[in-house]
C-alpha positions in Angstrom: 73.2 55.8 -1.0 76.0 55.3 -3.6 79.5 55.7 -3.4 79.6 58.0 -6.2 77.0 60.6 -4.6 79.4 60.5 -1.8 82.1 62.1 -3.7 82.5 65.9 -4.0 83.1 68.2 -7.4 86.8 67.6 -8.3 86.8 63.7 -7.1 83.3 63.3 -10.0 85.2 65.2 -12.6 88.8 63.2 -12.0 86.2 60.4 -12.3 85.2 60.9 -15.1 88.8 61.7 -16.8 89.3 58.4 -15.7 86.2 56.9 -17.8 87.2 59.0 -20.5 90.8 57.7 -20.8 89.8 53.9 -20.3 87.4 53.7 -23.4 89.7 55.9 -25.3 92.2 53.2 -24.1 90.1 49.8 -25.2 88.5 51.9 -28.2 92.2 52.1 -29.5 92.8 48.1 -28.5 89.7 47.2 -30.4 89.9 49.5 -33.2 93.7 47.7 -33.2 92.2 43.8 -33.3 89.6 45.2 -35.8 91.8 46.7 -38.5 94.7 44.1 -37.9 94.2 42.7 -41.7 94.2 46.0 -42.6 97.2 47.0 -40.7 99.2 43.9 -41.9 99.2 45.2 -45.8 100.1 48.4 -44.7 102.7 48.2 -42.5 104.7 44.9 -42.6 106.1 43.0 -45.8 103.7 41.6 -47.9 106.3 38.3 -49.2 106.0 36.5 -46.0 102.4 36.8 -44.5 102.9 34.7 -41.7 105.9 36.9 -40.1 103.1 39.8 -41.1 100.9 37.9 -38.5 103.2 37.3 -35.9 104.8 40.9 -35.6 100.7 42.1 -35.9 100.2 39.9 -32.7 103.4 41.0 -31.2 102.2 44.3 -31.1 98.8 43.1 -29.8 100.2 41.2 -27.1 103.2 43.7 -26.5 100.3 45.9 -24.7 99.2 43.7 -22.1 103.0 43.1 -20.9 103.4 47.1 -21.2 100.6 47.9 -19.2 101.5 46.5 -15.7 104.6 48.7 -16.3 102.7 51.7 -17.3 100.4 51.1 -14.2 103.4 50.8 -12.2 105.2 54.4 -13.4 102.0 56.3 -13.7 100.9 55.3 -10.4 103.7 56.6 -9.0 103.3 59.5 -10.7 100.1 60.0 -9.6 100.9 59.3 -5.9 103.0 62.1 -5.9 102.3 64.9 -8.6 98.5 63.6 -8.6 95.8 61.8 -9.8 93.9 64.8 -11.7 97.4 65.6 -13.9 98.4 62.0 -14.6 95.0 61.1 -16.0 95.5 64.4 -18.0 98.6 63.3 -19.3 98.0 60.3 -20.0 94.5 60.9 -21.9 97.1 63.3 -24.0 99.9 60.5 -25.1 97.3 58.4 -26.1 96.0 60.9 -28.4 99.3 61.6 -29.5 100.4 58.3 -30.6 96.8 57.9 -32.5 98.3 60.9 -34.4 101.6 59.6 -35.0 99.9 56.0 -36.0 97.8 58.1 -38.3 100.7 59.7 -39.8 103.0 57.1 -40.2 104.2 56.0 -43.9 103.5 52.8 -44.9 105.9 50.2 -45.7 104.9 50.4 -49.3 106.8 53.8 -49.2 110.5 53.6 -50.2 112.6 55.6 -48.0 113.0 59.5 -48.7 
């Protein structure tokens, strides 16, 4: 017998939120270390490639040092409002910042 046949209706669905929100969440890293080339023409200066590189890695790294913080607020979030809405909202932020990176100008762009 599995542990997952073990759970009841509400407990499978939260469970899967969860899977949701975790491939959503390394889809964006990956998709991130995929189009960093990319990324680097667009959105940082093109006279000095190597500070390019470094502020692309920065903002790599930047989310592995941001996570045990975000692990630390949302769990307490979810300790106390619940597990069900925090996965909710955070599934939802990270959908909103792929719309805001989406929408962003570039650095080509001069300011309006």
């Amino acid at each position: 017998m599995s542990i997952f046949s073990a759970l009841n209706r509400e407990q499978k669905e939260a469970f899967g939120l969860l899977k949701i929100g975790t491939f959503l969440e390394y889809f964006n890293l990956m998709l991130y270390i995929h189009m960093a080339v990319l990324l680097n023409d667009l959105f940082f200066p093109k006279e000095d490639p190597k500070t390019a590189g470094l502020l692309t890695a920065l903002a790599f790294c930047s989310t592995y040092v941001l996570r045990s913080f975000g692990a630390l607020f949302f769990g307490y979030i979810g300790d106390h409002i619940g597990r069900k809405t925090t996965v909710i909202m955070t599934t939802m932020m990270m959908a909103t910042s792929c719309i805001i990176m989406a929408t962003l100008p570039t650095y080509a762009l001069p300011p309006l």
